[in-house]
N, C-alpha and C positions, 0 to 999 in steps of 0.2 A: 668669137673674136672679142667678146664686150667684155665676159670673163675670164679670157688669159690677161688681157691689158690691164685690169685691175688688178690682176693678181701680180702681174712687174710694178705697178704704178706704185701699190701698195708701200714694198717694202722699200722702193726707193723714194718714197713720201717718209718713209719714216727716218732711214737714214740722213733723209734731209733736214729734216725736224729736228733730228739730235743733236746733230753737226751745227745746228744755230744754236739749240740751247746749251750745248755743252762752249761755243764760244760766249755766247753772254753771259755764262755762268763764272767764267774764268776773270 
């Protein structure tokens, strides 16, 4: 359980990272 959750958590941590820096960036 601890390792599938990470591994969703993951890419939608990163998506959401992006998505802030690519609007502060604009």
């Amino acid at each position: 359980m601890s390792p599938i959750w990470r591994k969703l958590f993951v890419p939608k941590s990163s998506l959401m990272l992006l998505r802030i820096l690519n609007e502060n960036g604009t």
